[in-house]
C-alpha positions in Angstrom: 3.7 9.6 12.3 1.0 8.7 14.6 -0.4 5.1 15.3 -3.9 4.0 15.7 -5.4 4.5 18.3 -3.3 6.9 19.0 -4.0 10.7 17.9 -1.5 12.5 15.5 -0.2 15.6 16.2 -2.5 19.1 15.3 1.1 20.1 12.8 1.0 16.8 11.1 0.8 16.8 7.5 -2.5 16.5 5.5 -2.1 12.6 4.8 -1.9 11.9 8.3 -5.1 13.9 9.2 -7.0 12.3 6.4 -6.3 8.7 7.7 -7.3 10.1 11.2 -10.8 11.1 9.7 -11.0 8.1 8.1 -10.5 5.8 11.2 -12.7 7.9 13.3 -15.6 7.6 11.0 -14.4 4.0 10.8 -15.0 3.7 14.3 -17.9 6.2 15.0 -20.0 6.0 11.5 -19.6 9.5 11.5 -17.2 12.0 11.8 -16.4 16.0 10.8 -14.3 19.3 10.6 -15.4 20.1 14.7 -14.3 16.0 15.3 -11.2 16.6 13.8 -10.3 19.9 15.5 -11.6 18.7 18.8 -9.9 15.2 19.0 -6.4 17.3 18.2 -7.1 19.4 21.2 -7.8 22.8 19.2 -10.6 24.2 20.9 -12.4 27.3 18.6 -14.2 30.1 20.7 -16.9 30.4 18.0 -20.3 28.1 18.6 -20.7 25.7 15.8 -24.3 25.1 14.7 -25.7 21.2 14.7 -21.8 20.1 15.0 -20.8 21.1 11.7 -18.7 24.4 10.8 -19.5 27.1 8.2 -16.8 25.9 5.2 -15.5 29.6 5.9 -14.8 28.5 9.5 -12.8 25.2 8.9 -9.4 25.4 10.4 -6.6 25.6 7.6 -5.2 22.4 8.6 -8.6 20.3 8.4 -9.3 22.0 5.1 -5.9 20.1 3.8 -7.0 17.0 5.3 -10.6 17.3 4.0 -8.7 18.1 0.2 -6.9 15.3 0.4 -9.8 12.8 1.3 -11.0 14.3 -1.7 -8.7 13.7 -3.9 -8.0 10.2 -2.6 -11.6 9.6 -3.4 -10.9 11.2 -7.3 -7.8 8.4 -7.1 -10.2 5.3 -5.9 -13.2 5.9 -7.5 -16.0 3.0 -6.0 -12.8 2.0 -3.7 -13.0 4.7 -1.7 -15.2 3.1 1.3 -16.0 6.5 2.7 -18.4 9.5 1.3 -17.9 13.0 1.8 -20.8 15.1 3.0 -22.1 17.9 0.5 -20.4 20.3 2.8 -16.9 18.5 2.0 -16.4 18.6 5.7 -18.3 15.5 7.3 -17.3 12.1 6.6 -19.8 8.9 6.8 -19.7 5.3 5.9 -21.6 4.3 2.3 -24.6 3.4 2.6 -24.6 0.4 0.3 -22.4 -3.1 1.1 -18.8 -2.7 0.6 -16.8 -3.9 -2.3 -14.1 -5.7 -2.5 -11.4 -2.3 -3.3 -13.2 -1.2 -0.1 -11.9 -3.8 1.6 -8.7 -3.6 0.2 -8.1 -0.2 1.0 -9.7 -0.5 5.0 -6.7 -3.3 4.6 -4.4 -1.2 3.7 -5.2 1.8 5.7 -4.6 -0.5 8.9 -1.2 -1.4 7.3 -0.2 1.9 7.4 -1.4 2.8 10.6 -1.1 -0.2 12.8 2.1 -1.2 14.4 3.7 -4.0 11.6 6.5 -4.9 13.2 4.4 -5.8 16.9 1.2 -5.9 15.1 0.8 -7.6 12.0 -0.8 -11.1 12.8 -4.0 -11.1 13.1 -6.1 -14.4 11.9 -2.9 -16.3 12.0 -2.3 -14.4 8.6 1.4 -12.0 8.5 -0.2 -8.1 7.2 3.5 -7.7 6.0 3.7 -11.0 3.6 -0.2 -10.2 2.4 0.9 -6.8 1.3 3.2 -8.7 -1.0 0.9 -10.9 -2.4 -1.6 -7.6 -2.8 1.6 -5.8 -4.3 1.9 -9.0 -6.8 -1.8 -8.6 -7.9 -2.0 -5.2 -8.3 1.4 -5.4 -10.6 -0.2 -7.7 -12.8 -3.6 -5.5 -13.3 -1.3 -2.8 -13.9 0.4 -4.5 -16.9 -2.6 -5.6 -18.2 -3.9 -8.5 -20.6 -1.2 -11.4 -20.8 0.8 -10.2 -18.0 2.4 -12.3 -14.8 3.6 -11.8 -11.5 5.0 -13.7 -8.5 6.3 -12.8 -5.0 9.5 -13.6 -4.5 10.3 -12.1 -1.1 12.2 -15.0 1.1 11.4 -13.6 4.5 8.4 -16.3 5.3 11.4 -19.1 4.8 8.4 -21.4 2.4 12.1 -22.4 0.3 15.8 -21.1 0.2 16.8 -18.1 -1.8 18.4 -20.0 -4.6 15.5 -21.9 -5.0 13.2 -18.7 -5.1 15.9 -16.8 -8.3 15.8 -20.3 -10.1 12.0 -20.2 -10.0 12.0 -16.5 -10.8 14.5 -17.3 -13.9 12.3 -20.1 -15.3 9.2 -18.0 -14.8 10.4 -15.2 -16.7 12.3 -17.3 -18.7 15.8 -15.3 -18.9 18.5 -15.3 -16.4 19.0 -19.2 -16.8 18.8 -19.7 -12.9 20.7 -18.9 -10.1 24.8 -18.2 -10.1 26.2 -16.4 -7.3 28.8 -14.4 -8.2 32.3 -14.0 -6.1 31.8 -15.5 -2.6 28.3 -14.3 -2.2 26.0 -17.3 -1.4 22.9 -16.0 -0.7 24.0 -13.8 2.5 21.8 -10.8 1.7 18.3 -12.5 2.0 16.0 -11.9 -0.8 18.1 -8.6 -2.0 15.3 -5.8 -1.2 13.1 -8.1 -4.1 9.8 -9.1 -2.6 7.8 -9.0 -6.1 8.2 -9.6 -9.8 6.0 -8.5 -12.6 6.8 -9.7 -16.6 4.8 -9.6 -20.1 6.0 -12.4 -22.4 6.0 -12.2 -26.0 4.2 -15.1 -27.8 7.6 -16.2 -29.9 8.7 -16.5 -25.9 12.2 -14.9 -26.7 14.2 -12.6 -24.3 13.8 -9.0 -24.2 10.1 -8.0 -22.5 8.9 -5.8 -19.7 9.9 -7.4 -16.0 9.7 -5.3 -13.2 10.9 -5.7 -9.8 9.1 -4.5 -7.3 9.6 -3.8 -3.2 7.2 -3.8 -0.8 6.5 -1.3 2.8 4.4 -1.1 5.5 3.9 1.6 7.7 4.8 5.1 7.2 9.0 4.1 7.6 10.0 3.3 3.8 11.8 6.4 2.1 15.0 5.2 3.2 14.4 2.0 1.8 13.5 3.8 -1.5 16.5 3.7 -3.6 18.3 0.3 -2.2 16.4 -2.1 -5.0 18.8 -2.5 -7.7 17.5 -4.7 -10.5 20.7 -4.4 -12.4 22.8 -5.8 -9.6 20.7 -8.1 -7.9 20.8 -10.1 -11.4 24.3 -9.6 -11.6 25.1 -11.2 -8.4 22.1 -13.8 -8.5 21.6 -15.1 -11.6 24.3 -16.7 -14.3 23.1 -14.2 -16.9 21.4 -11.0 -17.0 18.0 -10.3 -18.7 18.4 -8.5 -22.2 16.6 -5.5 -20.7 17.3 -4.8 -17.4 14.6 -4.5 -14.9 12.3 -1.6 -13.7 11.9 -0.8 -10.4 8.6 -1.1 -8.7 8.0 0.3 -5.2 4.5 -0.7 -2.9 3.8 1.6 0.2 0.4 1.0 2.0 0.2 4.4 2.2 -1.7 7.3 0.4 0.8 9.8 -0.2 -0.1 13.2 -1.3 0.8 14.9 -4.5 3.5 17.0 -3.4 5.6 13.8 -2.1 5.3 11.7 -5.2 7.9 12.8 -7.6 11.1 12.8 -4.9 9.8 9.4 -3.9 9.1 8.2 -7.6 12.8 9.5 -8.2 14.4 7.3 -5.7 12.3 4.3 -5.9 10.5 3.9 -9.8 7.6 3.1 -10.5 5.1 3.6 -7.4 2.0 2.4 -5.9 0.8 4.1 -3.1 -2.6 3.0 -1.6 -5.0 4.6 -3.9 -3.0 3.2 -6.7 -2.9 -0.1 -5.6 -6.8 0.2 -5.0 -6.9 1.5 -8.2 -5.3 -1.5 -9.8 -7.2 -4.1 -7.9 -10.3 -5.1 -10.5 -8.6 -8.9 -10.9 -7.2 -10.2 -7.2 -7.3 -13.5 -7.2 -10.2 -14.9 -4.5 -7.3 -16.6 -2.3 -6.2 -13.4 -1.5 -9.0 -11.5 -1.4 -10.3 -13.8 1.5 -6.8 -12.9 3.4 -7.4 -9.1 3.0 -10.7 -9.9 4.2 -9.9 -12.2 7.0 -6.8 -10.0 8.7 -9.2 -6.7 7.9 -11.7 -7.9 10.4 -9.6 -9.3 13.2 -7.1 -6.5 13.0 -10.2 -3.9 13.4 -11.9 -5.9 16.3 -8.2 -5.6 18.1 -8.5 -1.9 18.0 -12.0 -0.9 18.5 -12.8 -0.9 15.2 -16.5 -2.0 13.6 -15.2 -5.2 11.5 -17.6 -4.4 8.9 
């Protein structure tokens, strides 16, 4: 999995490339098939007429990464911050101001492709503690009208993990607070939980949609896939189960293609790639949005990126 700037390799797989087009229009307002075949080192002995191929002359591979800009586009609707060319084959920057899903996904594309363990302060803001508080928002849109979320994740130490499960508890208003079980006092961190999503009933009674959700950067998260385990984390954590257990939720900033969602959604629940967090993103709170904003543009001016 390649790493801006760096280049990926010419057998990477179609998600790759398209993020390659995408960052290379990002960074040159303007980018195509030839770009793409040329920056992998794949040199054709055909001339090409005013830089742009014949569709019947595309390289197999950039077709893929064209289809899936496409389709990633048919996922984002207006939070696609790209357009495609006519030809489908040419890639160029909108030519109206950006929106705020724009924004989220030029966030979120860096987040895949940026180093985020070396990498991920930029603006004195953590990339890997905003894409939980992104995660959170886009949980809540997802549920819809009357629904709440929270991020629960431990790992910027703001309080101790007891503290975080009885604030969870009274929040979704089950569990009734925090009880380690056995000899287990809060060893395991946050227990793979970084967000929490619910939907209370009026009469405020037990038994309602929560979801637990965990959160990746970067393109290393399938073995982390199947290790959130709402049944057991309340078990160990908190004196009393919820009357339904948990779903699963699972945030990757990612756009992964078609063929890769089920086996994922198998092992991890519900999942949000990047187009579907993009595509839940109509309510994000203005706190945030000025993060996503604020690391967006210092992250791209670090790697040769236009911040705008």
């Amino acid at each position: 999995m390649f790493k801006w700037p760096g280049v990926p390799s010419p057998l990477a797989d179609e998600h790759e490339l398209a993020d390659f087009v995408e960052l290379s229009c990002w960074q040159t307002g303007f980018t195509s098939a030839v770009a793409l075949e040329r920056s992998l080192g794949r040199v054709a002995d055909y001339e090409h007429s005013g830089g742009v191929e014949e569709e019947e002359e595309i390289p197999r591979y950039a077709q893929r990464a064209y289809s899936e800009i496409q389709r990633r586009i048919e996922a984002c609707g207006e939070g696609y911050p790209f357009c495609l060319g006519e030809n489908g084959v040419t890639l160029y920057p909108p030519p109206c101001k950006s929106n705020g899903k724009q924004a989220i996904y030029k966030y979120l594309l860096l987040a895949t492709r940026l180093n985020m363990k070396s990498d991920r302060i930029h603006a004195g803001i953590d990339g890997t503690l905003l894409f939980e508080e992104l995660s959170a928002e886009a949980s809540r849109d997802y549920f819809g009208d009357r629904s709440e979320s929270m991020v629960f994740g431990t790992s910027d130490g703001s309080s101790r993990f007891e503290e975080k499960v009885d604030c969870l508890c009274a929040n979704i208003k089950e569990g009734n607070g925090y009880e380690p079980k056995g000899d287990k006092q809060g060893h395991e961190r946050d227990g793979k939980l970084d967000v929490v999503a619910w939907k209370h009933f009026s009469d405020g009674f037990p038994g309602k949609v929560i979801a637990f959700g965990q959160c990746k950067t970067g393109t290393h998260y399938s073995d982390d896939a199947p290790n959130l385990r709402p049944d057991s984390f309340c078990a160990k954590w908190m004196h009393s189960r919820p009357a339904l257990v948990p779903l699963r939720m699972f945030f990757i900033a990612e756009a992964l293609p078609q063929g890769d969602f089920y086996n994922l959604a198998s092992d991890a629940g519900l999942l949000f790639d990047r187009c579907r967090i993009v595509d839940y993103s109509n309510q994000v709170r203005q706190c945030v949005m000025t993060k996503v904003e604020d690391w967006t543009v210092a992250a791209a001016n670090a790697t040769g990126l236009p911040s705008r």
